[in-house]
Each structure stands twice: as structure tokens, then as C-alpha cells.
C-alpha positions as a Markdown table, in Angstrom:
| # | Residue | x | y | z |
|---|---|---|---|---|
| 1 | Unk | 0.0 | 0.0 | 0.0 |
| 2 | Unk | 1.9 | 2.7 | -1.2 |
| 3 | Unk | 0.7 | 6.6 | -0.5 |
| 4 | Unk | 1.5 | 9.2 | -3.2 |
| 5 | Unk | 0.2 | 11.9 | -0.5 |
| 6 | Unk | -1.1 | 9.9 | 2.8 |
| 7 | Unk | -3.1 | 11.9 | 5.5 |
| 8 | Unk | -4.3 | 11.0 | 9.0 |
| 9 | Unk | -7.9 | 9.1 | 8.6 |
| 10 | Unk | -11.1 | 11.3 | 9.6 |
| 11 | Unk | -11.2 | 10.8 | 13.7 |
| 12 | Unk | -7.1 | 9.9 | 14.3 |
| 13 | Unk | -5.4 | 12.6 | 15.5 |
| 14 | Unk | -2.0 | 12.7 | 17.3 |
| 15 | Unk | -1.8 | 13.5 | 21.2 |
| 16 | Unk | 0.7 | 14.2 | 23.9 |
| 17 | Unk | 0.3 | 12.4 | 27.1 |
| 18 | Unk | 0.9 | 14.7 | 29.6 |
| 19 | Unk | 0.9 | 12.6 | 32.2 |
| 20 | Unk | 2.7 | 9.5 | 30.6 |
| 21 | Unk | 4.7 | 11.9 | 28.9 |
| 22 | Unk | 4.4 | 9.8 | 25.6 |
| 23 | Unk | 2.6 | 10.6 | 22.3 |
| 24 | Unk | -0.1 | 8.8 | 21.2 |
| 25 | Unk | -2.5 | 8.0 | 18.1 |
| 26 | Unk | -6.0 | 8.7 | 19.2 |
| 27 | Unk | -8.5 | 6.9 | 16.9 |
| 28 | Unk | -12.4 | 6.1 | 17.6 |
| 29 | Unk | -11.0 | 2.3 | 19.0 |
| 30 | Unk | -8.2 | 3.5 | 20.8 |
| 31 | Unk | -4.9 | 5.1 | 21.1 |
| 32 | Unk | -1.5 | 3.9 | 19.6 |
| 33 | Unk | 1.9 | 4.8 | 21.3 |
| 34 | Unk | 4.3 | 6.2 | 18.7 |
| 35 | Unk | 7.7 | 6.8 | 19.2 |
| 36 | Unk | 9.7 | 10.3 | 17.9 |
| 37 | Unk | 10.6 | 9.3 | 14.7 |
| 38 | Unk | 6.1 | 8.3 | 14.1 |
| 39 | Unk | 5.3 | 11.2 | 15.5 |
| 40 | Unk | 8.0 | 13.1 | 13.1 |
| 41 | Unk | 6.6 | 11.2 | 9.9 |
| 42 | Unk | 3.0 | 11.5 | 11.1 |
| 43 | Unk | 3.1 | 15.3 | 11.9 |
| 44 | Unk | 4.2 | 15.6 | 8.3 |
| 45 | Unk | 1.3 | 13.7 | 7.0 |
| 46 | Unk | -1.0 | 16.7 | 5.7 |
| 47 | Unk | -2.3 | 15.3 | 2.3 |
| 48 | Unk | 0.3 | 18.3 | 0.0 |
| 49 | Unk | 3.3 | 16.6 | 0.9 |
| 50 | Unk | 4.2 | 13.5 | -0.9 |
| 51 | Unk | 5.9 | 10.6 | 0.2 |
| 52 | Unk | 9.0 | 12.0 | -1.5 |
| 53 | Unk | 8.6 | 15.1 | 0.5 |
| 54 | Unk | 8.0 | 13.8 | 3.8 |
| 55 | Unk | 11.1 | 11.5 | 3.2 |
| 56 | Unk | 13.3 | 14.7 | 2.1 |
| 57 | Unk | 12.1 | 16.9 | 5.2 |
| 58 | Unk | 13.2 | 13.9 | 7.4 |
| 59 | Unk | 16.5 | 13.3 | 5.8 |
| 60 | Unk | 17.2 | 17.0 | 6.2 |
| 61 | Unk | 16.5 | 16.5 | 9.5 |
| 62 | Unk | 18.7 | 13.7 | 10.0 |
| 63 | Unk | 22.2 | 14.6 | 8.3 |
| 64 | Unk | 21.0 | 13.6 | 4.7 |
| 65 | Unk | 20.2 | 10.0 | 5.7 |
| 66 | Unk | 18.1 | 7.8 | 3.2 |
| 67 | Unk | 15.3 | 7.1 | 5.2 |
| 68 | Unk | 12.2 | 7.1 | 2.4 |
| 69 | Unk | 12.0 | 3.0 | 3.0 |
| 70 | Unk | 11.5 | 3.3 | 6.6 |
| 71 | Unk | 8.8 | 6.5 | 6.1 |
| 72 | Unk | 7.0 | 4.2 | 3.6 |
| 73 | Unk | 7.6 | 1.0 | 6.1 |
| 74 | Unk | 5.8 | 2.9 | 8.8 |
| 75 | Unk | 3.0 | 4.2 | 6.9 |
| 76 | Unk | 2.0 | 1.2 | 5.6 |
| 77 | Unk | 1.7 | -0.4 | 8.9 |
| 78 | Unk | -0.6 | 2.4 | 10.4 |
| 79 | Unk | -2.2 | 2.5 | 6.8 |
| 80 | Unk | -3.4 | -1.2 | 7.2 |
| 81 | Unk | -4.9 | -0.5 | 10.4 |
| 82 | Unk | -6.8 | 2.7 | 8.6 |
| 83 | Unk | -5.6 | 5.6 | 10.2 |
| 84 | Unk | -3.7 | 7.1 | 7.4 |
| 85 | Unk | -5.3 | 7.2 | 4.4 |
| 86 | Unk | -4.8 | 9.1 | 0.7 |
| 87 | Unk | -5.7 | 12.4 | 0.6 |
| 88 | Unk | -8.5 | 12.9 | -1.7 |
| 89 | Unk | -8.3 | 14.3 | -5.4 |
């Protein structure tokens, strides 16, 4: 399942645990625990940027390292359990 320009599903939105001091995925079901580099992807997921994007911003980020496999590793996992989806049109 590969995203040309992937988007959180209507009702998911990312949270900050205060208290556990931990982000998390809130969906209708439940939450998911992400770690930083999720929530780094995920913030990025707006429905402009395109995979390609996403994975440039992110190797910027990290000293120019190739990491458009793992962005597109990730995304399919959440994308299976339907909380990123392709952005419409």
C-alpha cells in the first residue's frame, strides 16, 4: 500500500500524554503509542506533501540519511490499520 500523498484518517489525530509523557495515536477504538521518529513522519502527513517530501524533510532533519524506506515501512503499517489514508483528489 503505497501513499502518493497519505493523510491522518477522519477521527485519528496525534496527542501528547501529559501525564505518561508519551505521544499517542487517538483513533475512535483507541490510542496507539508512537515513538519520535512516528510522530516526526506523522506530523508531516498533511495530504500536500508526498511521500517523496515527507522522506526529504526527514533526511534534512537527520544529516542527509536515506530514510524514504522506513517512512514508507511505517506508513503502511498504520495504513493497514486505517488511520492514514490518501488524501482525496
Amino acid at each position: 500500500m503505497a501513499f502518493a500523498r497519505p493523510r491522518l484518517a477522519t477521527g485519528v489525530r496525534l496527542h501528547h500524554d501529559k501525564v505518561r509523557e508519551q505521544h499517542v495515536l487517538l483513533f475512535p477504538e483507541g490510542a496507539l503509542v508512537l515513538n519520535e521518529t512516528a510522530v516526526e513522519v506523522l506530523e508531516l502527513c498533511d495530504g500536500e506533501r508526498t511521500l517523496d517530501d515527507i522522506a526529504g524533510v526527514l533526511g534534512e532533519r537527520y544529516e542527509g540519511a536515506d530514510v524514504k524506506d522506513d517512512v514508507s515501512e511505517l506508513l503502511d503499517g498504520i495504513g493497514e490499520r486505517g488511520l492514514v489514508v490518501e488524501a482525496d483528489g
